[in-house]
C-alpha positions as CSV (number, residue, x, y, z in Angstrom):
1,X,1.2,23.0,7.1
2,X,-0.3,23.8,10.4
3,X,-0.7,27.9,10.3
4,X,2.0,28.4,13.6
5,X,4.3,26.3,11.8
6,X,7.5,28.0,9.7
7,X,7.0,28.2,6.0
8,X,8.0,25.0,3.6
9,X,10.5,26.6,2.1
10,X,12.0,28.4,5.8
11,X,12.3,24.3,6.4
12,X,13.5,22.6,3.7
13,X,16.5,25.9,3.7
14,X,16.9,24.5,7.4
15,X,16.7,21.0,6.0
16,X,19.5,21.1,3.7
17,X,22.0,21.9,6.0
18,X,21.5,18.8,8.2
19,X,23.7,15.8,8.3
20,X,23.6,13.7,5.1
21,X,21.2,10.5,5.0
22,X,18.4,9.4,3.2
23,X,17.0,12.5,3.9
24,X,18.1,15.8,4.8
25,X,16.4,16.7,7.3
26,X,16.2,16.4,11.4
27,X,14.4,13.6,12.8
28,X,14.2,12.2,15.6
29,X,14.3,8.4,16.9
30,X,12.6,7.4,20.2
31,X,14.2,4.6,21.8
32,X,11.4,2.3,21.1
33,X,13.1,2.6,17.8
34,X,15.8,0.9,18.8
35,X,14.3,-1.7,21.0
36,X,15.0,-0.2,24.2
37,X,10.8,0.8,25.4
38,X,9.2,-1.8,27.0
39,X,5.7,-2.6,25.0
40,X,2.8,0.3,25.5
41,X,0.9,-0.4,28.8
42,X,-3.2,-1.0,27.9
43,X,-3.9,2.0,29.0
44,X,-1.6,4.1,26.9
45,X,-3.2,6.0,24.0
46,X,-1.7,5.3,20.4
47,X,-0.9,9.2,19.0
48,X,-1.6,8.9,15.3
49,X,-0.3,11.1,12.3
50,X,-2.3,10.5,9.0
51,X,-0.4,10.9,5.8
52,X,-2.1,11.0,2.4
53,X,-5.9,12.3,3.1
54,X,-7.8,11.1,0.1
55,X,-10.9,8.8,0.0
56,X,-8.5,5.8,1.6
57,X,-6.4,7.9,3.5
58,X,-9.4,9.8,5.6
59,X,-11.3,6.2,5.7
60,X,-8.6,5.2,7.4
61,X,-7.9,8.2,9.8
62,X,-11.7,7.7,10.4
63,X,-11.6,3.9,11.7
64,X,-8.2,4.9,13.7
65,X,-9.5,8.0,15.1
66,X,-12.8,6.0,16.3
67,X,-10.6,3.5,18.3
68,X,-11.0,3.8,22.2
69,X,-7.2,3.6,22.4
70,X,-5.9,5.7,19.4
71,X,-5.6,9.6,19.0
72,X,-5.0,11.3,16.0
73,X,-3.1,14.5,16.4
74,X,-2.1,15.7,12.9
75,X,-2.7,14.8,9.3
76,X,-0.6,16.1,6.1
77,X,-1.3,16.0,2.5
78,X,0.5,18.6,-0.2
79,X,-3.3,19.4,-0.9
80,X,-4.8,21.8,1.6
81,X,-8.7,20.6,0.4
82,X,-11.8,22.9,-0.7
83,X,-14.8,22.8,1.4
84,X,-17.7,22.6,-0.8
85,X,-19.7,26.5,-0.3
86,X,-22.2,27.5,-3.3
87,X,-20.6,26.9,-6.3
88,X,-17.7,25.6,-5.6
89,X,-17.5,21.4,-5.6
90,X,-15.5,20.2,-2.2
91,X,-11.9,18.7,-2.9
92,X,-10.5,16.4,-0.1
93,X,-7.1,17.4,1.6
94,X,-5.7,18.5,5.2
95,X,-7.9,21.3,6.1
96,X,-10.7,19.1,5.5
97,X,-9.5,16.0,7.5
98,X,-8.3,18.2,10.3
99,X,-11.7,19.9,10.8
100,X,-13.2,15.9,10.4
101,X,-10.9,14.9,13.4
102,X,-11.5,18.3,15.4
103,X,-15.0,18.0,15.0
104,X,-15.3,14.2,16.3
105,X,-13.0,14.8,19.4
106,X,-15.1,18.2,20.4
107,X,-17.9,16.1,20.7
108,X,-16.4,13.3,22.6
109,X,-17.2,14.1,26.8
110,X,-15.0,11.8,28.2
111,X,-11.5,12.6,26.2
112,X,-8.5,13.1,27.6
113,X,-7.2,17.1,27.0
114,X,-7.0,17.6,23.6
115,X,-4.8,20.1,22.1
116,X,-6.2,19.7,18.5
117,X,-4.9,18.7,15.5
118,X,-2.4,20.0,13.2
119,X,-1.9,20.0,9.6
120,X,1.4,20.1,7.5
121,X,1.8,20.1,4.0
122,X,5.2,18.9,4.2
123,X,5.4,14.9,5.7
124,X,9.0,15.2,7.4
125,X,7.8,18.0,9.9
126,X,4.8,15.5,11.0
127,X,7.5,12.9,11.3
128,X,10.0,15.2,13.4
129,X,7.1,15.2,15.9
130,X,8.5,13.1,19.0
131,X,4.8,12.8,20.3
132,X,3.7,10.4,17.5
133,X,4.0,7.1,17.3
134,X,2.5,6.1,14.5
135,X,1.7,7.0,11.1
136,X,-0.8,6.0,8.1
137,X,0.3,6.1,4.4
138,X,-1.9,6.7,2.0
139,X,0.0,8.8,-0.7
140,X,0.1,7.9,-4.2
141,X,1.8,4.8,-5.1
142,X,4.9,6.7,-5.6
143,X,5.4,7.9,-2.5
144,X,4.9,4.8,-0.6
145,X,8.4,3.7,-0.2
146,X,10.7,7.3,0.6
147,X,7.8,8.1,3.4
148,X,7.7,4.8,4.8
149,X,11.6,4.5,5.6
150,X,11.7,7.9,6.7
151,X,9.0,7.2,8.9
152,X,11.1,4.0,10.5
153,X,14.1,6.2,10.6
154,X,11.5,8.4,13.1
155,X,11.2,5.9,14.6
156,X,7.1,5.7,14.3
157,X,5.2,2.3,12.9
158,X,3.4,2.2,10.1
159,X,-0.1,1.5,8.3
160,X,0.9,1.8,4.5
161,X,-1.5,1.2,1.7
162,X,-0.7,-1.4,-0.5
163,X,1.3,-2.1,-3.1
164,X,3.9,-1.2,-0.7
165,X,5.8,0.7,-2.9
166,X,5.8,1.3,-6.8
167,X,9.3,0.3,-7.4
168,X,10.5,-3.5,-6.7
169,X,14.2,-1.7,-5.3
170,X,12.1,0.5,-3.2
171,X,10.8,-2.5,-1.4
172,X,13.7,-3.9,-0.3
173,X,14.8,-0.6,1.2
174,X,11.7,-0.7,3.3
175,X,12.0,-3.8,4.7
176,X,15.6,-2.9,5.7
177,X,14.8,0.2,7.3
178,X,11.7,-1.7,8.8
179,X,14.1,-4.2,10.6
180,X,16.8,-1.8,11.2
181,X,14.5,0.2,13.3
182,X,12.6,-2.3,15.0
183,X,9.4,-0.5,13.3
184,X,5.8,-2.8,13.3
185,X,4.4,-1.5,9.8
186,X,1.4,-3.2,8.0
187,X,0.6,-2.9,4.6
188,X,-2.9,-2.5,3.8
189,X,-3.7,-5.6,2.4
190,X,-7.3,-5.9,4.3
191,X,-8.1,-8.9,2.5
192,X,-5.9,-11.6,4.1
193,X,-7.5,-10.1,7.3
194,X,-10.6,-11.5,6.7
195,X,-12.2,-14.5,8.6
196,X,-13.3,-16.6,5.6
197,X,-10.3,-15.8,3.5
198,X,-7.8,-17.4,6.2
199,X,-9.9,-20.3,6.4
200,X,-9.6,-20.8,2.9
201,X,-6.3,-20.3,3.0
202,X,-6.0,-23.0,6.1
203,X,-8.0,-25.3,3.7
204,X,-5.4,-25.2,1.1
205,X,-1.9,-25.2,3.5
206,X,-3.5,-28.1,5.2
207,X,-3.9,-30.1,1.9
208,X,-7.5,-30.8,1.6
209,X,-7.4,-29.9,-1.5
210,X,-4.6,-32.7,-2.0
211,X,-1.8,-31.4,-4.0
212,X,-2.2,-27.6,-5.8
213,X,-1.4,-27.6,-8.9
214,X,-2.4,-23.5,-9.9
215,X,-4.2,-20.5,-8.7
216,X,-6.0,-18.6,-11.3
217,X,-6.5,-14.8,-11.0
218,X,-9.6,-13.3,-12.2
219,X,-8.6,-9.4,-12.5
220,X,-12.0,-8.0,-14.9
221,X,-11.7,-4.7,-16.3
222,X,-14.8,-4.2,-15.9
223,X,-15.8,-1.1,-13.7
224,X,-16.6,1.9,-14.7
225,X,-13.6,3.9,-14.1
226,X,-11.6,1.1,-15.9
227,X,-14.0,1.7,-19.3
228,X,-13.5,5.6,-18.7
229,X,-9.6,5.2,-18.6
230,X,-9.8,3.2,-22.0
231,X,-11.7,5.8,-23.7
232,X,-9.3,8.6,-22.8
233,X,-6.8,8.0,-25.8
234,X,-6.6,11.6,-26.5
235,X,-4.0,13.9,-24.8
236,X,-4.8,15.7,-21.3
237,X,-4.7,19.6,-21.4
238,X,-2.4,21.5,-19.1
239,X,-4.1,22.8,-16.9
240,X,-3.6,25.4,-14.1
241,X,-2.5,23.8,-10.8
242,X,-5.4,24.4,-8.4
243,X,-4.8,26.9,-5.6
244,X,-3.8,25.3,-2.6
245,X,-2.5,22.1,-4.5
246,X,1.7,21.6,-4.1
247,X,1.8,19.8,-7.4
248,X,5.6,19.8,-7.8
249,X,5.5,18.1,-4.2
250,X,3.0,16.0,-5.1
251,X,5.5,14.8,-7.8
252,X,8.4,14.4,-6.2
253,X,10.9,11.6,-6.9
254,X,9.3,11.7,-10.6
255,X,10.3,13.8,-13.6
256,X,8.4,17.3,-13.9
257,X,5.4,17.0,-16.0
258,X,3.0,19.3,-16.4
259,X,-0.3,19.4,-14.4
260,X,-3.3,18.3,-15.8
261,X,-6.3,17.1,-13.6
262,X,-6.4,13.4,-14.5
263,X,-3.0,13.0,-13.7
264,X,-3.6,13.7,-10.2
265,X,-6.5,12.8,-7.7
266,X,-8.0,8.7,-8.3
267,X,-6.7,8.7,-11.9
268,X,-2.9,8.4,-10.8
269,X,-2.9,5.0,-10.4
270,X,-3.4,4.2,-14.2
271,X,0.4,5.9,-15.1
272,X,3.0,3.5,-14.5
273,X,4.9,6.2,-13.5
274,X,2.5,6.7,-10.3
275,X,0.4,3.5,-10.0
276,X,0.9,0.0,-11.5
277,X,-2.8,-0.1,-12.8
278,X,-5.6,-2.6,-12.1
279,X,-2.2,-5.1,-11.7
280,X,-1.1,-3.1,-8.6
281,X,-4.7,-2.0,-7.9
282,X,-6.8,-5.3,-6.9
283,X,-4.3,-7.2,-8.4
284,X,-2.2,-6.3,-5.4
285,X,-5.0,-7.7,-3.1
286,X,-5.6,-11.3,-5.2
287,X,-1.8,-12.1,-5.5
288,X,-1.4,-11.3,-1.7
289,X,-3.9,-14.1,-1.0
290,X,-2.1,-16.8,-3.7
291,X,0.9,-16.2,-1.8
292,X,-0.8,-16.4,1.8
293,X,-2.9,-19.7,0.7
294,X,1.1,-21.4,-0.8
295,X,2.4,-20.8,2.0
296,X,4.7,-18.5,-0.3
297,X,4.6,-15.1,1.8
298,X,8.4,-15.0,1.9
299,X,9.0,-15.2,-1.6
300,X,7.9,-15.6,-4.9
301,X,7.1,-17.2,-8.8
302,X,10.5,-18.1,-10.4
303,X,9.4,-17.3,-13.8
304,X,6.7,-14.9,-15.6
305,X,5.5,-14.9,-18.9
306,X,2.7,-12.1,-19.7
307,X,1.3,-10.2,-22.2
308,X,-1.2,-7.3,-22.5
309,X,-2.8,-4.7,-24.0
310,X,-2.9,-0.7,-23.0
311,X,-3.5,3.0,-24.8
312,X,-1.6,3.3,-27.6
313,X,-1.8,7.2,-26.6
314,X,-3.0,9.4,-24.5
315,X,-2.3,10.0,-20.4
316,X,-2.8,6.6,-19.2
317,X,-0.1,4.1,-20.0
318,X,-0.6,1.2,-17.5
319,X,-2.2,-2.1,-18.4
320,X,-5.9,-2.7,-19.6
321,X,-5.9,-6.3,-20.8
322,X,-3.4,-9.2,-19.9
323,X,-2.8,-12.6,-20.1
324,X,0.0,-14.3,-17.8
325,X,1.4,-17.1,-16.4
326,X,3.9,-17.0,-13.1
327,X,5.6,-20.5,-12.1
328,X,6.6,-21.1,-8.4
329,X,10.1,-23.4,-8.2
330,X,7.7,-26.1,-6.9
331,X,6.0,-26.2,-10.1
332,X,2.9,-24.7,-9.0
333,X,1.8,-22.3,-11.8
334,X,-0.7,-18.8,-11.2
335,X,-2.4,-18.1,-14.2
336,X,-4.1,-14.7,-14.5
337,X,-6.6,-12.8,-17.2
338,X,-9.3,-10.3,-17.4
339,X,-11.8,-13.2,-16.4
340,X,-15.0,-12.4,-14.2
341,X,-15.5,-12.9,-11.5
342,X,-13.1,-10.6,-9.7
343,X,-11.2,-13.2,-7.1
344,X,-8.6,-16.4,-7.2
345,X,-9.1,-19.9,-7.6
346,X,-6.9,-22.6,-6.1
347,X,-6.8,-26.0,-7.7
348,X,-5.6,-29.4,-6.4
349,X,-6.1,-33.1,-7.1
350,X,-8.7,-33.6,-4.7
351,X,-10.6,-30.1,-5.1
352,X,-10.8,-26.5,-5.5
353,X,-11.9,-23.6,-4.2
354,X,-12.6,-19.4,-4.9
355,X,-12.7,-16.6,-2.5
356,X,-14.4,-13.4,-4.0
357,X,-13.2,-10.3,-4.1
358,X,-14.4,-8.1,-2.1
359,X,-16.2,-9.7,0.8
360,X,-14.6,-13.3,0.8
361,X,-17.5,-15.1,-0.2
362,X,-16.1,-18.8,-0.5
363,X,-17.5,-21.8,-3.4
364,X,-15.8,-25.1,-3.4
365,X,-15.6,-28.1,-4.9
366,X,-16.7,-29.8,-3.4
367,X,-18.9,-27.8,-1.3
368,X,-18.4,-30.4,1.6
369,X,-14.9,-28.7,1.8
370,X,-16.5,-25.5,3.1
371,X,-17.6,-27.1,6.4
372,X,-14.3,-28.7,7.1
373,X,-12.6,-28.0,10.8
374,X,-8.9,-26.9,11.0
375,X,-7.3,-29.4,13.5
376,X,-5.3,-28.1,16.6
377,X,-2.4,-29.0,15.3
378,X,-2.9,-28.1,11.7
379,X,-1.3,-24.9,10.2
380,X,-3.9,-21.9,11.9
381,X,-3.5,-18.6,10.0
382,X,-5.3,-16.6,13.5
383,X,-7.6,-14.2,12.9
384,X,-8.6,-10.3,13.7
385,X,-12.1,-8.8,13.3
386,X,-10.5,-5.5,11.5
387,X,-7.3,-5.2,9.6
388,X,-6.6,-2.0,11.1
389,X,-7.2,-3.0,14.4
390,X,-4.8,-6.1,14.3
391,X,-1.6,-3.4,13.4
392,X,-2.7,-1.3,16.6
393,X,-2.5,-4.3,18.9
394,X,0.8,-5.6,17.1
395,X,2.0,-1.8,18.0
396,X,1.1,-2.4,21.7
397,X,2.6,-5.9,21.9
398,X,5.6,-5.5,19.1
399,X,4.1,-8.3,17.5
400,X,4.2,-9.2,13.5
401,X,1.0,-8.1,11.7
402,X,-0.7,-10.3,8.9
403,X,0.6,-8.0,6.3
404,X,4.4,-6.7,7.6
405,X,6.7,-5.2,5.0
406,X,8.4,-8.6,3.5
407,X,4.7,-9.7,2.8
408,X,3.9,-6.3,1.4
409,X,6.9,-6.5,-0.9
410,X,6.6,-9.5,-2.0
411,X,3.5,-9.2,-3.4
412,X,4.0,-5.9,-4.8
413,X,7.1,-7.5,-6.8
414,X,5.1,-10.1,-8.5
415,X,2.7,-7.2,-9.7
416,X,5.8,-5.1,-10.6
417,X,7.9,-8.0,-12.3
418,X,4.2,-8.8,-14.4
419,X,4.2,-5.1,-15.6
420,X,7.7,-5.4,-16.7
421,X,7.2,-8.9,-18.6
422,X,4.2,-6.8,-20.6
423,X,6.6,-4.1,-21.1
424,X,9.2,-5.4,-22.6
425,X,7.5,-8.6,-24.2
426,X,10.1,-10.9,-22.7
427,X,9.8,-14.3,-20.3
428,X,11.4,-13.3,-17.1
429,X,13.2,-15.7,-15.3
430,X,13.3,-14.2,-11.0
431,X,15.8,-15.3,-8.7
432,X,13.6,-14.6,-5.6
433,X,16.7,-14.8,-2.9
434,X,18.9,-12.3,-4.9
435,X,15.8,-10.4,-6.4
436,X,17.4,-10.2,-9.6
437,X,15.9,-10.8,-13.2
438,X,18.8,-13.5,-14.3
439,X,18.0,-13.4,-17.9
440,X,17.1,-9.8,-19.5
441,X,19.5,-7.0,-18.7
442,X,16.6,-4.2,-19.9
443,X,13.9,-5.8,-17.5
444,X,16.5,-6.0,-14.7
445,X,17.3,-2.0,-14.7
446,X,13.5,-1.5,-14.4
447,X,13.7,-2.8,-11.0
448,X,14.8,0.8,-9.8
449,X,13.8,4.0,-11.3
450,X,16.1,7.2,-11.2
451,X,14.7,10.0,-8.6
452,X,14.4,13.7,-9.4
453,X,16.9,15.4,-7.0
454,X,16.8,16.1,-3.5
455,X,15.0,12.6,-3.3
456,X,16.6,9.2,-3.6
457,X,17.0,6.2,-1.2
C-alpha cells in the first residue's frame, strides 16, 4: 500500500460494513461505465493502474507507461519487492515497479504535472480510485477472474493476462460483468495480434486451404523450467513467508496451504490449484489461434478425449505429458501432443499451413500459399503493430479488441475442459451454448471451484 494510505486491515474493517455484492467493499462507477461518456478526446491521457508486478506484469506497465498517450499512476502487488543491495538478491514487487515508473517520468521534460505514483498492497483501494481508467492484470492465474469483474464493476477497462481466468465458471462471470458495465477488456493473447498470424488465419477462413479437416497442436515440454518441474517429485519444505510478502493474500479464494517458495513466484502456474500448466501456459496462446483461424472465437469443441501424464508426488500436480483430441460440431478435429515444434498446424484438402510459436514464422504447403493476397471482399482479420497498443485505442474509441473477454474465455475453457478430461480419465461431451459437460456429473462440478471466505463471485 501507498505509505499515506490507512492500514489493510483499518480497510477491509471499513470494507465489511458496505452494502453486500460481489465484493464488500466501496467502489465507485464512472459513468463511462454505464455508457453515458462520450469516447476520450485524442488528446486525453489514458491513467493506468498496474495490477500483478512480476516479470509480465512490469513488462507490461513498461510498454504502457512508454505510450505518448498513457500515464501510469499506481501499481499494487501483495508483494512489496526487495531491491537487490550487497547480499541480498532483488525480488520484484510494488516498491520496485513504483520507483521504475517514478524514475522514467522524472526524466521525461515535457510531462504533464505529475503527482507520482502510488503503491497498494490491497487491489480494491487502486480500484476505488475514480482517477483511473484503466487497469492491467497480471496476478496469478487464480486471481484473474474476482479482479477482473471487480475492476468492471469500477468501472475501469481492462488488459488481463491470459488464460482469462483459472476456473471455466469464473469466465462466464467476466464476460457478464464485462457487458454489464460496458467495460473494453483484452485478454493478453499477443499472438492473434501478430501480422503474419492473421494472415494465416485469413488464408484458412478464406478457404485456400479447401476444406480443414484438423489443427494439430504442438505443446513440447521441452524448456528448461518444464524438465525442472518434473524432477521436483519430492515434497517442498515450509518455509518462512518472506518479509514484506502478504502470502495469505496472495492465496486468496484458495484453501490455506502452507508457504513454501516454489509455490509462489513463476512456479505457480504448474499447481492446478493456481495455474493450468503448460495447457493454460502456451497452450492458452496455440488454442486461441485454432479458434481464430475456424472462425470458432464464439465457441468451442463439442467433445474431448485426452490423456496425460503428471507427478505422482510432490508440489506440482498439473500436466507434463498429454495426448488429446477435441472435435468441433462441424467435424473438424484439433489434435494435440507434446510434439516439437512448439506452434499449430491447419490441414485442408487443398493444403496446409503452421505458424510458430513465438514469432509467427509461417511454412505452407504449398509454399505458393504464403504469397497469396486477401481479396477486398474476403474475410480481413485487421491488424495492429502491438497488442497492447490495439486495447488502448479500443479504450479511446469503445471499440472491440482482438482478444475481448468471450474470446479470452473461450479459449481458456477448452484448456480448462482438457485438464479435466486428463483428470478424471473420461470423454467429455461440451454443450458450448449451455457450457455444460452433458455426460459426467464429476467433470461437470469441476467447472467451478469453492472459494475460501470473504471471496466468491
Amino acid at each position: 500500500m501507498g505509505s499515506n494510505r490507512t492500514s489493510r486491515r483499518q480497510f477491509l474493517k471499513r470494507a465489511a460494513g458496505a452494502s453486500a455484492g460481489a465484493f464488500a467493499f466501496p467502489y465507485f462507477v464512472r459513468s463511462s461505465a454505464l455508457g453515458m461518456a462520450d469516447q476520450k478526446g485524442a488528446n486525453s491521457r489514458i491513467v493506468v493502474g498496474a495490477i500483478g508486478l512480476g516479470g509480465q506484469g512490469t513488462s507490461i506497465m513498461n510498454a504502457l507507461m512508454k505510450m505518448p498517450d498513457t500515464q501510469v499512476v499506481a501499481v499494487c502487488d501483495v508483494d512489496q519487492g526487495i531491491i537487490a543491495t550487497e547480499g541480498r538478491k532483488a525480488r520484484q514487487g510494488r516498491e520496485i515497479a513504483r520507483k521504475v515508473v517514478e524514475d522514467y517520468y522524472a526524466a521525461q521534460n515535457n510531462l504533464p504535472a505529475y503527482k507520482g505514483c502510488d503503491a497498494y498492497g490491497d487491489f480494491r483501494e487502486m480500484l476505488a480510485r475514480k482517477d483511473i481508467d484503466v487497469v492491467t492484470i497480471c496476478t496469478p492465474d487464480h486471481w484473474h477472474g474476482l479482479i477482473s469483474i471487480a475492476a468492471a464493476k469500477a468501472g475501469k477497462d481492462i488488459y488481463c493476462e491470459k488464460p482469462l481466468v483459472n476456473v471455466i465458471s469464473e469466465g462466464r462471470a467476466v464476460c457478464d460483468a464485462v457487458k454489464k458495465y460496458r467495460r473494453v477488456l483484452q485478454t493478453g493473447s499477443q499472438e492473434r495480434s501478430n501480422p503474419k498470424i492473421r494472415f494465416a488465419c485469413e488464408l484458412v477462413r478464406n478457404g485456400r486451404l479447401g476444406k480443414i479437416h484438423t489443427v494439430r497442436i504442438n505443446l513440447p515440454m521441452s524448456d528448461g523450467h518444464h524438465k525442472q518441474v518434473v524432477t521436483w517429485t519430492e515434497s517442498q519444505p515450509e518455509m518462512p513467508v518472506p518479509e514484506g510478502f502478504d502470502y495469505d493474500f496472495w492465496l486468496g479464494p484458495n484453501p490455506h496451504a502452507y508457504y513454501t517458495a516454489k509455490r509462489c513466484h513463476f512456479w505457480w502456474r504448474f499447481i492446478l490449484a493456481t495455474g493450468g500448466g503448460e495447457m493454460t501456459d502456451r497452450g492458452a496462446h496455440i488454442i486461441d489461434l485454432a479458434q481464430l483461424g475456424l472462425g470458432m472465437d464464439d465457441t468451442g469443441p463439442v467433445e474431448f478425449v485426452a490423456r496425460g501424464e503428471r507427478n505422482k508426488s510432490g508440489l506440482f500436480d498439473t500436466f507434463m505429458k498429454y495426448d488429446f483430441q477435441c472435435t468441433y460440431a462441424n467435424g473438424i478435429k484439433m489434435i494435440g501432443s507434446n510434439d516439437t515444434p512448439r506452434g499449430l498446424r491447419f490441414e485442408g484438402d487443398k493444403g496446409s499451413i503452421f505458424i510458430h510459436i513465438h514469432g509467427g514464422e509461417l511454412e505452407a504447403t504449398p509454399a505458393s500459399l504464403l504469397e497469396e493476397k486477401i481479396g477486398a471482399d474476403e474475410i480481413q482479420l485487421g491488424r495492429t503493430d502491438d497488442h497492447r497498443r490495439q486495447f488502448i485505442e479500443c479504450v479511446k474509441n469503445r471499440g472491440t479488441p482482438f482478444a475481448p473477454a468471450e474470446v479470452g474465455h473461450r479459449t481458456a475453457a477448452i484448456c480448462h475442459l482438457l485438464n479435466i478430461a486428463m483428470i478424471t480419465g473420461s470423454p467429455l461431451k461440451w454443450d458450448p451454448t449451455k457450457e455444460q459437460i452433458t455426460n459426467n456429473a464429476e467433470a461437470n462440478r469441476m467447472l467451478s471451484r469453492p472459494m475460501r471466505p470473504p471471496w466468491h463471485l
